[in-house]
C-alpha positions as CSV (number, residue, x, y, z in Angstrom):
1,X,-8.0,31.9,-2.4
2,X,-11.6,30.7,-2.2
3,X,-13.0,28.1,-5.3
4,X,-16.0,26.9,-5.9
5,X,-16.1,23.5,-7.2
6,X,-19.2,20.3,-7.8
7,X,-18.4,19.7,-4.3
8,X,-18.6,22.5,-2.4
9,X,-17.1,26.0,-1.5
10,X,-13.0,25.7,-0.2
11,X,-10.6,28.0,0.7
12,X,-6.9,27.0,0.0
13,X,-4.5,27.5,2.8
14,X,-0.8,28.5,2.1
15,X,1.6,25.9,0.9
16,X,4.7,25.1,3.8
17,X,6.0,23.7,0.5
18,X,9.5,25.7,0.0
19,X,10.7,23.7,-2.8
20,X,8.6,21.7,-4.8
21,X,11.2,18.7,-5.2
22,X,10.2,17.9,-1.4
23,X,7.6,16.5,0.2
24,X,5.9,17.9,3.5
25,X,3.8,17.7,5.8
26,X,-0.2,17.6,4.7
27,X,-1.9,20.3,6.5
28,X,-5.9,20.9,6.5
29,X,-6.7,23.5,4.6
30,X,-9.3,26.4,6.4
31,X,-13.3,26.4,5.7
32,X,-16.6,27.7,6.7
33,X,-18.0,24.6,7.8
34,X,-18.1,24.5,11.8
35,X,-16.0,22.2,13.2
36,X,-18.0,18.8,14.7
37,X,-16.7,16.1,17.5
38,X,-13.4,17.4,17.8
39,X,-11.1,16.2,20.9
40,X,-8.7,13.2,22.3
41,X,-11.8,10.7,22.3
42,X,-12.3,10.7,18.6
43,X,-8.4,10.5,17.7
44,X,-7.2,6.8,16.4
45,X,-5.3,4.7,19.2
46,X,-2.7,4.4,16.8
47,X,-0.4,7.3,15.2
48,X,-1.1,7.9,11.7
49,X,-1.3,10.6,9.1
50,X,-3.2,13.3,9.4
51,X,-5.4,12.5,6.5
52,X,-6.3,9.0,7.9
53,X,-6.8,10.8,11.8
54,X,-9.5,13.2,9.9
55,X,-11.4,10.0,8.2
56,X,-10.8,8.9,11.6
57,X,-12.9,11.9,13.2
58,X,-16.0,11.8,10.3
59,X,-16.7,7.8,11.4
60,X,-17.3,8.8,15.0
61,X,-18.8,12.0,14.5
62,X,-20.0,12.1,10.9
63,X,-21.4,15.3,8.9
64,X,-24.6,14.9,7.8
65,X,-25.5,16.2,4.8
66,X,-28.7,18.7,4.6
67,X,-29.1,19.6,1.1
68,X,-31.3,17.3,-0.2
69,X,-32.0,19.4,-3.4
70,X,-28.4,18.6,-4.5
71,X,-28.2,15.1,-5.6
72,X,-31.3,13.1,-6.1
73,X,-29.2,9.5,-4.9
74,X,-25.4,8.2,-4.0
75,X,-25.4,4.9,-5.3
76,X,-22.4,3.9,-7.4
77,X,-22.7,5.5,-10.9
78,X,-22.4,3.6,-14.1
79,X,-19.2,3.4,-16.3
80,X,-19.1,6.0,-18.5
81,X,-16.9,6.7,-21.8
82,X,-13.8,8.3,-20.9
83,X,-14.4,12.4,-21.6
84,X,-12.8,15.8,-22.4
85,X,-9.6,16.4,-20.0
86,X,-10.5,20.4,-20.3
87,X,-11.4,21.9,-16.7
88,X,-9.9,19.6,-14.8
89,X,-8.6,21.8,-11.7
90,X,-6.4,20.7,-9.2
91,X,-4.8,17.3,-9.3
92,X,-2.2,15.5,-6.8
93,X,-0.4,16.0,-3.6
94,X,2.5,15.5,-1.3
95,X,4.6,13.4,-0.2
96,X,3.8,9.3,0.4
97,X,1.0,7.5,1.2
98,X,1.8,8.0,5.2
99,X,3.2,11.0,6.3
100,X,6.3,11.8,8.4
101,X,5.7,10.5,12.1
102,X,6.7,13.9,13.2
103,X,3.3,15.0,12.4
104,X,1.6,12.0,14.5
105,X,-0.3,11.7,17.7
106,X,1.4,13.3,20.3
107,X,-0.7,12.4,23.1
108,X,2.3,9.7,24.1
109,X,3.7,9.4,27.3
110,X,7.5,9.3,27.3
111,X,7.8,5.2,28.0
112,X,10.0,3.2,26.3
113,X,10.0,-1.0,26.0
114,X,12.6,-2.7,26.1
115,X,14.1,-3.3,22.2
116,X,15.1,-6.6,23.2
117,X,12.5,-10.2,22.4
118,X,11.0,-11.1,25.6
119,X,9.4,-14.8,25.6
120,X,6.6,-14.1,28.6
121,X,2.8,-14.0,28.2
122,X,1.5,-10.7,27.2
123,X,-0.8,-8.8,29.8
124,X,-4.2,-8.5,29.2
125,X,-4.9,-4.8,28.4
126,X,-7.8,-5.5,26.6
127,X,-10.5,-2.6,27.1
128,X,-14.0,-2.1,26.7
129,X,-14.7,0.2,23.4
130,X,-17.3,2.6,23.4
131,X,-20.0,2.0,20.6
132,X,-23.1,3.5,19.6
133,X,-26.5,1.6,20.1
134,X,-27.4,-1.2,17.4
135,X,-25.8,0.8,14.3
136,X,-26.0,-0.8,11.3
137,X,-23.3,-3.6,10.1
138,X,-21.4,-0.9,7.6
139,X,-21.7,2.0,9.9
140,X,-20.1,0.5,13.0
141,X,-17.1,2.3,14.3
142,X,-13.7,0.2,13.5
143,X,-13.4,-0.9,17.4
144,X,-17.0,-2.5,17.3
145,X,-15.9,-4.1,13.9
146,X,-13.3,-6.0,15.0
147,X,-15.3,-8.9,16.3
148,X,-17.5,-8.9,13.1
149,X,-14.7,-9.2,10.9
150,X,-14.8,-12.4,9.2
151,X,-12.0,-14.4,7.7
152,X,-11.8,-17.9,5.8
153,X,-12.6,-20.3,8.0
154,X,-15.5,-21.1,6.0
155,X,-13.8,-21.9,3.2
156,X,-10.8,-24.6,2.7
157,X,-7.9,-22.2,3.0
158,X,-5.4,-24.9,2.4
159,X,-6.9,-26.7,-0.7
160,X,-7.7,-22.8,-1.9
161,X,-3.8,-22.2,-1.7
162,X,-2.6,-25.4,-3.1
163,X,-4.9,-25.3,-6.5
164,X,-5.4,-22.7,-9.3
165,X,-2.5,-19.8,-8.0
166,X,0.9,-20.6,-9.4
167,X,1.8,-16.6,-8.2
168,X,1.1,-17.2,-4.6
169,X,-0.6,-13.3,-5.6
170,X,-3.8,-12.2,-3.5
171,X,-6.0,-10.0,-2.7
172,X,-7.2,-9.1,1.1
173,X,-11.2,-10.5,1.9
174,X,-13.5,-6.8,1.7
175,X,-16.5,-6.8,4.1
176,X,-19.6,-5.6,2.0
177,X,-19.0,-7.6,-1.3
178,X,-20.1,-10.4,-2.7
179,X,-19.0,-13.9,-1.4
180,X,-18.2,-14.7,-4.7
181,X,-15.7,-11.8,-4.8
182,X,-13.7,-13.1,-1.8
183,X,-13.9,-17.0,-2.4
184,X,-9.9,-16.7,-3.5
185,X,-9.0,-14.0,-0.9
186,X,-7.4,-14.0,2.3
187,X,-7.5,-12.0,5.9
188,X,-5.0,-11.4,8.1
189,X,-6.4,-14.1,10.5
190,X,-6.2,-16.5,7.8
191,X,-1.8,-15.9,7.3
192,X,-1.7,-16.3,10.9
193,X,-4.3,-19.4,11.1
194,X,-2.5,-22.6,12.3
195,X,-3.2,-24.1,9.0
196,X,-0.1,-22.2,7.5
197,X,2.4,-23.6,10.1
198,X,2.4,-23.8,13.7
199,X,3.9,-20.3,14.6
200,X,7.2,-20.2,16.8
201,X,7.9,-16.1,16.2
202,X,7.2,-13.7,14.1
203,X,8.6,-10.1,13.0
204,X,6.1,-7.5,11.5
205,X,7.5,-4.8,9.6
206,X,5.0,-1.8,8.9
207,X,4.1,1.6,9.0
208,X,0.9,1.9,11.5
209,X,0.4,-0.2,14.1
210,X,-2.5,-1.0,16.3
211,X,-1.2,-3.2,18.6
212,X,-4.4,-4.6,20.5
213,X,-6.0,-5.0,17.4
214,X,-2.5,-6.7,15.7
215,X,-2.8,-9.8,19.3
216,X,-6.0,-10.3,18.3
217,X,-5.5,-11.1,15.1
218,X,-3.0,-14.0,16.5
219,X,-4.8,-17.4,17.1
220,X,-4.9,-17.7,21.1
221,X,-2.6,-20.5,20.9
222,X,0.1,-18.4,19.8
223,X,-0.5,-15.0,21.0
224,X,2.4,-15.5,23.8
225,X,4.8,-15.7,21.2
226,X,7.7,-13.5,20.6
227,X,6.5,-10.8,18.2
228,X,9.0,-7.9,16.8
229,X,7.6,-4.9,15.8
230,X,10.0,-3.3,13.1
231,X,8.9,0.4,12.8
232,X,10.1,4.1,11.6
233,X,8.3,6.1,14.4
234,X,10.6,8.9,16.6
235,X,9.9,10.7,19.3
236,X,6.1,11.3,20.4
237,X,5.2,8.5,17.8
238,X,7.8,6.3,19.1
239,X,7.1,6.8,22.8
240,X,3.0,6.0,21.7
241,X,4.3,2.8,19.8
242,X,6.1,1.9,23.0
243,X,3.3,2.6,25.3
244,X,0.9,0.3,23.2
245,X,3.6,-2.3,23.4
246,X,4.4,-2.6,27.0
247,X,1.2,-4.3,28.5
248,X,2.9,-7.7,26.2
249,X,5.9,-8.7,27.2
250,X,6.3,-11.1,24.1
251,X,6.9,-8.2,21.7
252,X,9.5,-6.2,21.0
253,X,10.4,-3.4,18.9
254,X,13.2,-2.5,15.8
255,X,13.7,1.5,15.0
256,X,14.5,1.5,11.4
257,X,16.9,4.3,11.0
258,X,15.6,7.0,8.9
259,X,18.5,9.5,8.5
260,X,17.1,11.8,5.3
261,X,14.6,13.8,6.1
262,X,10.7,13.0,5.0
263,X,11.5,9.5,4.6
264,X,9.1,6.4,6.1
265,X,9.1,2.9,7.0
266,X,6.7,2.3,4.2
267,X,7.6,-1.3,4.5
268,X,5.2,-4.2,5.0
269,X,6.2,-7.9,5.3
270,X,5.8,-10.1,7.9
271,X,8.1,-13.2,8.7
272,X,7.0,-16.2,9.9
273,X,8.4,-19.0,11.8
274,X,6.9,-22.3,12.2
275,X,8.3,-25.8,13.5
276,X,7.7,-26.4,10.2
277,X,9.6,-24.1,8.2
278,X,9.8,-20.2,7.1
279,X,7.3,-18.2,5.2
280,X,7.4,-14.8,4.0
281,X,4.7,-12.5,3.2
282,X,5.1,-9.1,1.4
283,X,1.7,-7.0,1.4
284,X,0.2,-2.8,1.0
285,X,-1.6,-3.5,4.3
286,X,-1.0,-1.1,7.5
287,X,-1.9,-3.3,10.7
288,X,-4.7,-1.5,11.4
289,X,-8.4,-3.2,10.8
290,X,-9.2,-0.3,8.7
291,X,-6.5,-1.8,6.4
292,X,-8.0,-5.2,6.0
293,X,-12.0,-4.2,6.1
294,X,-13.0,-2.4,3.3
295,X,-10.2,-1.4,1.1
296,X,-7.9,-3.1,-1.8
297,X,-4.9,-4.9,-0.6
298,X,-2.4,-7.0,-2.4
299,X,-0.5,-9.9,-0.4
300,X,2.7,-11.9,-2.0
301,X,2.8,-15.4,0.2
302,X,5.6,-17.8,-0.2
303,X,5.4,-21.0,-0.3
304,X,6.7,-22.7,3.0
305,X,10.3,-22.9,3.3
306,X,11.8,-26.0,4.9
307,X,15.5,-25.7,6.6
308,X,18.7,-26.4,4.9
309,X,19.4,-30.2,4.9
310,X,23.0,-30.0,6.9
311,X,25.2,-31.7,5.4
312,X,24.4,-30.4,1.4
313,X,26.2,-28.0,-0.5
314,X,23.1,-26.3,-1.4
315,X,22.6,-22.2,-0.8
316,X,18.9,-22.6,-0.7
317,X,18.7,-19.8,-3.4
318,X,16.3,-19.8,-5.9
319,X,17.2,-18.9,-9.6
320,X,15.4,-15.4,-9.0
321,X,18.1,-14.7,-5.8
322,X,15.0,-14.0,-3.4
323,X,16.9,-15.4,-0.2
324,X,20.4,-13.0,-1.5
325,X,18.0,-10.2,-1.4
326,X,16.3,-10.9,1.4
327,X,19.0,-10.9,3.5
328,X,21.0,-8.0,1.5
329,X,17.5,-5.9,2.6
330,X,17.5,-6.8,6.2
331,X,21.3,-5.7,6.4
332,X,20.6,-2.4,4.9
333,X,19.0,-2.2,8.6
334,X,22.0,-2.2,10.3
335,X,19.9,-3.6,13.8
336,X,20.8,-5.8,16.3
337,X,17.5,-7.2,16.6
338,X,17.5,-8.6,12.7
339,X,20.7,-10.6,13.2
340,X,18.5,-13.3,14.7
341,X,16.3,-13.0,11.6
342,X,18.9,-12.8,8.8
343,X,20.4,-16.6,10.5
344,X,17.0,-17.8,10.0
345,X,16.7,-17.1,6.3
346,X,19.9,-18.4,6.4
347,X,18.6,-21.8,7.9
348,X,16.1,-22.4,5.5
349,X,15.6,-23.1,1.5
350,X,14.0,-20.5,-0.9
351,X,14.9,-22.2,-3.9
352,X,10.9,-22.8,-4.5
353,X,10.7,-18.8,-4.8
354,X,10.2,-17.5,-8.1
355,X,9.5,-13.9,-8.0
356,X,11.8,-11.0,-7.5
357,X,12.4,-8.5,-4.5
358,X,13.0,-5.3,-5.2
359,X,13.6,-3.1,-2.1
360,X,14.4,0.9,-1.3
361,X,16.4,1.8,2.0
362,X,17.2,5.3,3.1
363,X,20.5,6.5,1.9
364,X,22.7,7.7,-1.4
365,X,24.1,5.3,-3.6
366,X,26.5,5.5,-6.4
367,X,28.3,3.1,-8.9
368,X,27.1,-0.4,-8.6
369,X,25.3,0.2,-5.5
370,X,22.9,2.2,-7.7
371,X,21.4,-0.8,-8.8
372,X,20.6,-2.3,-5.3
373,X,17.4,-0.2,-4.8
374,X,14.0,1.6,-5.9
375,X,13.4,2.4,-9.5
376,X,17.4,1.7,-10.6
377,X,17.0,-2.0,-9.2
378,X,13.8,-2.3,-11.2
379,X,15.3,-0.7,-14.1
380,X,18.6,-3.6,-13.7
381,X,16.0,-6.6,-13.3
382,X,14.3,-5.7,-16.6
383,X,17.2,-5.3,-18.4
384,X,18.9,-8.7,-17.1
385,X,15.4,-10.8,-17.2
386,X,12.8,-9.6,-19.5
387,X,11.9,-10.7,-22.7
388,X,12.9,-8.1,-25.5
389,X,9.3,-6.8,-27.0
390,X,8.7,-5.9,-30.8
391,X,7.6,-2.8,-31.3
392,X,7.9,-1.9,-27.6
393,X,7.4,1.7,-27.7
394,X,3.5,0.8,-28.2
395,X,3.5,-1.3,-25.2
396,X,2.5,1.0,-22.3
397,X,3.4,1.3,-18.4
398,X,0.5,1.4,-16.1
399,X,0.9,2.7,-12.2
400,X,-1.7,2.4,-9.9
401,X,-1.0,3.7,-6.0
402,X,-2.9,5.8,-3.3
403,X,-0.8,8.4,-2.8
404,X,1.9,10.6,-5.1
405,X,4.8,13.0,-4.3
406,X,5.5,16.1,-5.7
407,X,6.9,15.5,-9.2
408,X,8.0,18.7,-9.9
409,X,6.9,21.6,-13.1
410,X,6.6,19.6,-15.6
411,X,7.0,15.1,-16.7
412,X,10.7,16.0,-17.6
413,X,11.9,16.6,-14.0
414,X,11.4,12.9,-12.7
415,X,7.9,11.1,-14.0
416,X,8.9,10.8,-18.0
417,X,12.7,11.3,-17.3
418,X,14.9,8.6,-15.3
419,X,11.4,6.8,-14.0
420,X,9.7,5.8,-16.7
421,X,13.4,5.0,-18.8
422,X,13.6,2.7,-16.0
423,X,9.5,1.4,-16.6
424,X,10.1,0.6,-20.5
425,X,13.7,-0.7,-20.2
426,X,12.9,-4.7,-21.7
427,X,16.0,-7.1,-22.1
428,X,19.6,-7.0,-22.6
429,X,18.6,-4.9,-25.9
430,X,19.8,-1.1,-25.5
431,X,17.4,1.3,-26.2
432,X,18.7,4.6,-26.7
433,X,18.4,6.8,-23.9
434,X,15.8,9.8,-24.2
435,X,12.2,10.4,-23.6
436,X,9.9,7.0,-24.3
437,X,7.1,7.1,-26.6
438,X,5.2,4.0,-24.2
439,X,1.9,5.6,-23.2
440,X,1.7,6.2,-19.2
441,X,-1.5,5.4,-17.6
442,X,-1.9,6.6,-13.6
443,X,-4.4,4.6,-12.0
444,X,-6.0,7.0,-9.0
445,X,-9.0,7.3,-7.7
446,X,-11.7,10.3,-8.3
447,X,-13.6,12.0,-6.1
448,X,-16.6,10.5,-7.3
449,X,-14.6,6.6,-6.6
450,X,-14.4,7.9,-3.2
451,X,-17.7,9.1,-2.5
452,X,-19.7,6.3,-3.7
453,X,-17.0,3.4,-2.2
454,X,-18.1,1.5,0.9
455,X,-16.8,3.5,2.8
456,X,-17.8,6.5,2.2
457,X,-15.8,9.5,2.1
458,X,-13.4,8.5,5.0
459,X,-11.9,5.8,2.5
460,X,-9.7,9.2,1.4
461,X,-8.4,9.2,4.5
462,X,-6.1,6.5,2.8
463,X,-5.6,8.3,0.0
464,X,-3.6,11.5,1.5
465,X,-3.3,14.1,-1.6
466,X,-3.2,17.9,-0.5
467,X,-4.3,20.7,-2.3
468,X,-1.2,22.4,-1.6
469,X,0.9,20.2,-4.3
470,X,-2.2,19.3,-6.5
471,X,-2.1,23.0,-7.4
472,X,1.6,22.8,-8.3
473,X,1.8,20.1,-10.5
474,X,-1.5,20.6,-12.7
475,X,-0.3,18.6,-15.5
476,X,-0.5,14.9,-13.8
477,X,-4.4,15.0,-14.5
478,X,-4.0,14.4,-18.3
479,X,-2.0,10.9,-17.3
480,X,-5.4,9.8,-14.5
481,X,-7.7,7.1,-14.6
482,X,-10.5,6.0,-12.8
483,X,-10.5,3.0,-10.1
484,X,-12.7,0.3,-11.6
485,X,-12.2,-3.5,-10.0
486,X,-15.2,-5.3,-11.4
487,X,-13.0,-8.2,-12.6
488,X,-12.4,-8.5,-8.4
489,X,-15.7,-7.4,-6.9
490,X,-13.8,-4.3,-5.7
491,X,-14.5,-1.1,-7.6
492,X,-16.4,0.3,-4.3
493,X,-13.0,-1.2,-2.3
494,X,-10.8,2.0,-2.5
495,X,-7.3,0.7,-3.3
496,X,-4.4,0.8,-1.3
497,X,-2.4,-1.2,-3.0
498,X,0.2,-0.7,-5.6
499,X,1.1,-1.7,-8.3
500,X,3.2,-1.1,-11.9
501,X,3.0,-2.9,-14.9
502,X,3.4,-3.2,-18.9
503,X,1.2,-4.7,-21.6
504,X,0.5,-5.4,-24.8
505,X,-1.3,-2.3,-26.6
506,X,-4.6,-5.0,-26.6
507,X,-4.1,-5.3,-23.0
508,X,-4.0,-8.7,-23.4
509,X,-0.7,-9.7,-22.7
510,X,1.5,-8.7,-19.5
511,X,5.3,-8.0,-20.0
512,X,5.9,-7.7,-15.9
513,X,4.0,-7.0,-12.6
514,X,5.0,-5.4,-10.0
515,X,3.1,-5.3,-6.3
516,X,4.7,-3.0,-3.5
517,X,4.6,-0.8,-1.2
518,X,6.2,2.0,-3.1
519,X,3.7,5.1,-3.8
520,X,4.4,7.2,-7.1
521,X,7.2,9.5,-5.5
522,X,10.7,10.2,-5.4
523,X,11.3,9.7,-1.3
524,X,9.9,5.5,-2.7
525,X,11.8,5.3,-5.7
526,X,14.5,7.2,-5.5
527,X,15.8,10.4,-7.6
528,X,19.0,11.4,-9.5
529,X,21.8,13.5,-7.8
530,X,24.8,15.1,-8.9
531,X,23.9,14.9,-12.7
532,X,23.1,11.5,-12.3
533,X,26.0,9.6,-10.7
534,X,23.8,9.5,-7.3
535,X,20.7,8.1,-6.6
536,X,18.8,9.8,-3.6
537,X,16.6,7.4,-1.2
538,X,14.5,8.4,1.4
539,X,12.1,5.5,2.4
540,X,12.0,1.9,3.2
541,X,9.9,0.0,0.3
542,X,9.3,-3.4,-0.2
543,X,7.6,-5.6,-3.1
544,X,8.1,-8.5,-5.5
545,X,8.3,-8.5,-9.3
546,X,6.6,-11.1,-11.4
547,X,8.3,-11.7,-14.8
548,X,7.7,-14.4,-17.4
549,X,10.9,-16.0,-18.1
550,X,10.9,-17.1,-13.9
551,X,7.4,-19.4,-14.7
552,X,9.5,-20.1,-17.9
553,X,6.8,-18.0,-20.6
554,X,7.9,-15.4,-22.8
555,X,4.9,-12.9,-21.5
556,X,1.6,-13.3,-18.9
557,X,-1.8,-13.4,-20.5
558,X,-4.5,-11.3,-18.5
559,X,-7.0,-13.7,-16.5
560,X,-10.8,-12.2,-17.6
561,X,-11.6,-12.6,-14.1
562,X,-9.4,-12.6,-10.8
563,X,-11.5,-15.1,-9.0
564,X,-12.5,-17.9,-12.1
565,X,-10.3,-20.4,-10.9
566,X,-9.6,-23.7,-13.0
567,X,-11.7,-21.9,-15.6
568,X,-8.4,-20.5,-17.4
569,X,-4.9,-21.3,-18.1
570,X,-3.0,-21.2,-14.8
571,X,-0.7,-19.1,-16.8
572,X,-3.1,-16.3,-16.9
573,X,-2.1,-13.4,-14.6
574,X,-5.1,-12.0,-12.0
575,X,-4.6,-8.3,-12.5
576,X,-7.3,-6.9,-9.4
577,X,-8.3,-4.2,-11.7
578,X,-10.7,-3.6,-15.0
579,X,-8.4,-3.3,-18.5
580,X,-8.4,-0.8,-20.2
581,X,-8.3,1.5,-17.5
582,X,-10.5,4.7,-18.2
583,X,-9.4,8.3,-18.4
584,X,-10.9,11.1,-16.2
585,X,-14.4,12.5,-17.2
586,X,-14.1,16.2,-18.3
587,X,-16.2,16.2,-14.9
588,X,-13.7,14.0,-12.8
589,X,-11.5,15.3,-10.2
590,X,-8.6,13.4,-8.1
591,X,-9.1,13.0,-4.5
592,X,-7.9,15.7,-2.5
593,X,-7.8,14.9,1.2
594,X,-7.8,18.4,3.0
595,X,-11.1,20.2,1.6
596,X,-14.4,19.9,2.1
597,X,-17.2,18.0,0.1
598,X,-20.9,18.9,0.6
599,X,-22.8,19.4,-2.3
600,X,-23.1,15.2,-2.5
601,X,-23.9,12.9,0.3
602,X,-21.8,9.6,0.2
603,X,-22.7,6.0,0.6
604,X,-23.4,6.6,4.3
605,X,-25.3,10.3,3.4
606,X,-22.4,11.9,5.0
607,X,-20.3,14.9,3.6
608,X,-16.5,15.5,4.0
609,X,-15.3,18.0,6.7
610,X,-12.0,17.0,7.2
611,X,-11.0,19.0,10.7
């Protein structure tokens, strides 16, 4: 079926969707647009999804666009008063922000690493990377990037952690903003620098892995240490993960089991080890540098941990049960390879922590066990912890992600049903069971977000939504808002963070806060089986709640600005996004990965042909 749209002419392939409930495999859809730079030599050196591979493609062989008549310039338009929702079109898509590994590079040779820590000194594997003659800083190719990339050595890192941030919450440093806007933020260089603790090991837990790039990011002095790699990848992707591993013989790598189909190690959380202590650091970031360049991240960093006097009594819990949890997650692996991690949590004291974790493993849980994961662990925190609200129903739920699964025909099969009973549950207080009158915001970005971002149109290689489920589940778009981050210097950064929480109806006041891994989907948060008394996993998820009554207030008030500092009460929560979000434009559309845009040039004066 062939549409024409503000963006150009598309043709929608068939679905492989044969139920809706599940999600599958993204798949480009066919146009009339020839083909440009296809081949090995412009496919990522990591596996990914097939959305971020086609992003991928358009930064080393980009599409011009011709039409010069059609838009008269591309820089970012101005906020606009929220419009009609009539003519909206299509909406979402499938399945989680990455997609099944199944589907990922499968130009590995069959070599497989050891899954045992070795202790040696990596190899150097290092290669030259091709790179095109003197482009300019924001059109360089992600290889040539790398040693651009700045982090925040320039700035006091320390005294920046130590003053002004009693929620340890930050956002990744964005190339292409203004210093201002990334005085308070942090790169991955930074959580690695020596200032945070002199590094004995460390395990990475992740989705997408580039494994040169990740060494580098290691100060030399401890890039010989032992790193484990905890992944989800099988079979070609597995073998490629190994391949990229084997030139260091310091790392080593953890299979997490993923037994239900479509699931993903979505997880991402590094642990690491000092001669001074522990830390823990729970982040949206893949460990790729397009992950820490130009996009919106979110990073949770402890504080540092020091080990358990012997001798005391103590558990080295803290009154939020982050080190229970912690090492209740880690189990839910069932590997070898974490034993060693789960006795250093052990070893150490979390009692300083005061957020909450809230995980998802694979698998299908009934009674108690219910409560252990996704949206039903959520849904037992808030009941247990938060502050009953007055008037509650007038208090609404915001979610804000990068990618969304297939929600089924209508709000009643999953979105309005058992997840949002779990979003408005508040305090020990029942409320009676049945559909919430809370309003739902859905914070995703619009075609237009991603066409005027910094980068371009191949920031929606990030943001994975095919027209195969958009056209199935048309009645999301009444529930979207725009992406607008001016309070962070970010509402060009295309987010892939996540994040979920409830306010006051002025937007003034925050009930909870939520940062994660988790996407808006079932296979992250978990769905209802057998009329209820099962709850259905398929993914690994990680991220930490932040509620009140743990920094001993009754609610959060919104900081006016992430990055003012001293300026307000350090009781005032950095949300890394403008409130009130805005509705959808009668003109706005959701991104949509898989067809083509040409009738507007973006930031770079490229268009989107995504195969």
């Amino acid at each position: 079926m062939s549409q024409e749209g503000d963006y150009g002419k598309w043709t929608i392939s068939s679905s492989d969707e044969s139920e809706d409930e599940k999600p599958k495999l993204d798949k480009p859809s066919t146009f009339s647009l020839p083909h440009a730079g296809q081949g090995a030599a412009n496919e990522p050196r990591y596996t990914c999804s097939e959305a971020r591979k086609a992003a991928h493609r358009r930064k080393r062989s980009p599409v011009k666009f011709s039409n010069t008549d059609s838009v008269s310039e591309v820089s970012p338009p101005k906020r606009q008063r929220s419009g009609s929702q009539e003519d909206l079109g299509w909406c979402l898509s499938s399945s989680d922000d990455e997609l099944q590994p199944e589907t990922r590079q499968k130009q590995a040779k069959n070599i497989v690493v050891r899954e045992e820590r070795g202790i040696s000194s990596p190899k150097d594997s290092a290669a030259q990377r091709p790179g095109n003659p003197t482009p300019p800083a924001h059109h360089r190719l992600e290889e040539e990037e790398e040693e651009y990339e700045t982090s925040g050595e320039g700035q006091d890192i320390w005294d920046m952690l130590d003053k002004g941030n009693p929620f340890r919450f930050y956002l990744t440093r964005v190339s292409g903003i203004e210093p201002k806007d990334n005085s308070g933020a942090l790169h991955i260089k930074d959580i690695l620098s020596p200032l945070f603790g002199t590094l004995l090991s460390s395990a990475q837990f992740n989705y997408c892995f580039d494994v040169d790039w990740l060494v580098k990011q290691y100060p030399p002095q401890f890039r010989k240490k032992p790193i484990l790699l905890v992944h989800g990848d099988k079979r070609e992707a597995k073998a490629h993960l190994h391949a990229q591993a084997k030139p260091y013989e310091n790392i080593s790598l953890c299979q997490a089991k993923l037994d239900i189909a479509f699931g993903t190690h979505h997880t991402k959380m590094m642990l690491l080890l000092y001669e001074e202590g522990l830390r823990v650091v729970i982040h949206t970031s893949n460990l790729i540098h397009a992950d820490w360049h130009q996009k919106t991240q979110g990073i949770w960093l402890s504080p540092l941990y020091p080990r358990v006097v012997h001798g005391t009594h103590r558990s080295g819990d803290s009154t939020t049960h982050f080190k229970a949890d912690l090492i209740s997650y880690l189990m839910a692996y069932n590997a070898p390879s974490l034993k060693e991690w789960i006795d250093v949590i052990h070893e150490h004291d979390l009692s300083e922590t005061n957020v909450y974790l809230i995980g998802s493993t694979p698998g299908r849980f009934q009674g108690s066990q219910k409560d252990n994961w996704g949206h039903f662990r959520l849904r037992k925190l808030l009941k247990e912890h938060a502050s009953s609200i007055p008037k509650g129903e007038s208090w609404p739920i915001i979610g804000q992600f990068s990618s969304i699964g297939s929600m089924g025909a209508d709000e009643s099969k999953w979105l309005c049903s058992e997840f949002k009973e779990s979003l408005v549950t508040q305090g020990k207080e029942s409320r009676t069971p049945g559909k919430s009158a809370a309003p739902l915001h859905l914070i995703y970005p619009s075609v237009e977000n991603v066409r005027t971002s910094l980068e371009g149109y191949p920031a929606g290689g990030s943001l994975p939504y095919s027209i195969q489920t958009a056209e199935k589940q048309n009645w999301l778009h009444s529930y979207f808002h725009k992406w607008s981050a001016e309070t962070s210097g970010r509402s060009n950064a295309m987010p892939h963070i996540k994040t979920y929480m409830r306010l006051s109806p002025d937007f003034s006041q925050i009930a909870w806060f939520l940062v994660t891994s988790a996407n808006l989907s079932k296979a992250a948060w978990g769905a209802l089986e057998k009329n209820g008394a099962q709850l259905m996993i398929r993914s690994y998820e990680l991220g930490v709640l932040f509620l009140p009554s743990a920094f001993g207030l009754d609610s959060f008030r919104v900081k006016q600005k992430f990055f003012s500092g001293s300026k307000e009460p350090t009781s005032s929560f950095p949300v890394p996004y403008d409130l009130p979000p805005e509705l959808y434009g009668s003109k706005d559309r959701p991104w949509i990965w898989n067809i083509p845009y040409t009738k507007a040039p973006d930031t770079h004066g490229n268009m989107w042909v995504p195969s």
